[in-house]
C-alpha positions in Angstrom: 113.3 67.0 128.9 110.7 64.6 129.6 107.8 64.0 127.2 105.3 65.5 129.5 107.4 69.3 130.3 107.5 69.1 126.1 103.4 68.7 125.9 103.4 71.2 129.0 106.2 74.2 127.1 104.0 73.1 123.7 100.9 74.2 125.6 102.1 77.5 127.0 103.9 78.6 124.1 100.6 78.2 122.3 98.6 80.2 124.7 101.5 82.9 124.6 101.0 82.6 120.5 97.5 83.0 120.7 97.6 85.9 123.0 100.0 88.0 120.7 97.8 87.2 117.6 94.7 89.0 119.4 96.3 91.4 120.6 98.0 92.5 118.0 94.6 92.3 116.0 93.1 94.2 118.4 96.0 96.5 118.1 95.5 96.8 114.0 91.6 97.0 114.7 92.3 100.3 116.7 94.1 101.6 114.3 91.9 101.5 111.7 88.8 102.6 113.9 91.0 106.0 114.7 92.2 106.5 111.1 88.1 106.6 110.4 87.1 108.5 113.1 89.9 111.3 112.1 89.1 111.5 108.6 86.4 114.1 107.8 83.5 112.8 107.0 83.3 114.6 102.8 86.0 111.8 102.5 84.2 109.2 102.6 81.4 110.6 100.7 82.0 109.9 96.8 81.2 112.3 94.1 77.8 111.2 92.4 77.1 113.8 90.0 79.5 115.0 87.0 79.9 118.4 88.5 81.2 117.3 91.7 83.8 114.4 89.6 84.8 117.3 87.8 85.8 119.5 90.5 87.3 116.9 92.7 89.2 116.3 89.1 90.4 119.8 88.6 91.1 119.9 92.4 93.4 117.1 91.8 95.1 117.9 89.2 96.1 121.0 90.6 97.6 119.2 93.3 99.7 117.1 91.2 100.8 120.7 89.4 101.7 121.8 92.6 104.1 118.5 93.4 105.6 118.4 89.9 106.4 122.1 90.2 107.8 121.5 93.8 109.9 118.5 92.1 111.4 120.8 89.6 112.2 123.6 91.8 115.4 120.6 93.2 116.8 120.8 89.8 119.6 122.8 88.4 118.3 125.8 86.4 118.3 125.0 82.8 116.6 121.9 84.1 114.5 123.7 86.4 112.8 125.7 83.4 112.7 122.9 81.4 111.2 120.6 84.0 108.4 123.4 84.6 107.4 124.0 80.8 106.7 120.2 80.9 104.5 119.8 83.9 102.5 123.0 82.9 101.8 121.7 78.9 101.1 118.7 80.8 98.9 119.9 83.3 96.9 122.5 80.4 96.3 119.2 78.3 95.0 117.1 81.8 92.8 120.0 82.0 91.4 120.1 78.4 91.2 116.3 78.2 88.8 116.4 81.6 86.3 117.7 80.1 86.2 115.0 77.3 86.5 112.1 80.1 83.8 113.2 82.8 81.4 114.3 80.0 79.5 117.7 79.5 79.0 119.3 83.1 75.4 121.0 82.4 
């Protein structure tokens, strides 16, 4: 191959290179306009007084409840009970510790 189809195939492949780049920006750039434009729009918005912390807090913590206690329900059934007793004294001491973290609510 002579030294000018090199310079010529260096060229091209770094147009090609180039090309792939933006569009796959462009590609990543759509993606994250549609993730925003499908999220509602209270998601975005971030709890500014103590009250609304604290029941976005609660709200959460329930959640997590509800995925330990889905967790446990795969176990055996001396496991099983166990595994429930332990996410429930955990999720009764999140819940009197919240208070203490967020501060008094009125």
């Amino acid at each position: 191959m002579s030294s000018t189809q090199k310079k010529w195939l260096i060229e091209r492949l770094s147009i090609v290179s180039l090309t792939i780049s933006l569009f796959g920006a462009q590609c990543v750039y759509a993606q994250v306009r549609a993730s925003e434009e499908a999220d509602p729009a209270r998601w975005s918005q971030e709890d500014t007084t103590i009250e609304q912390q604290y029941v976005t807090a609660r709200k959460e913590l329930a959640a997590a409840y509800q995925i330990s206690l889905t967790d446990c329900a795969k176990l055996t059934a001396i496991d099983r009970q166990l595994c429930v007793n332990d996410a429930k004294r955990d999720y009764e001491q999140e819940l009197s510790l919240l208070g203490f973290r967020l501060g008094p609510t009125k």
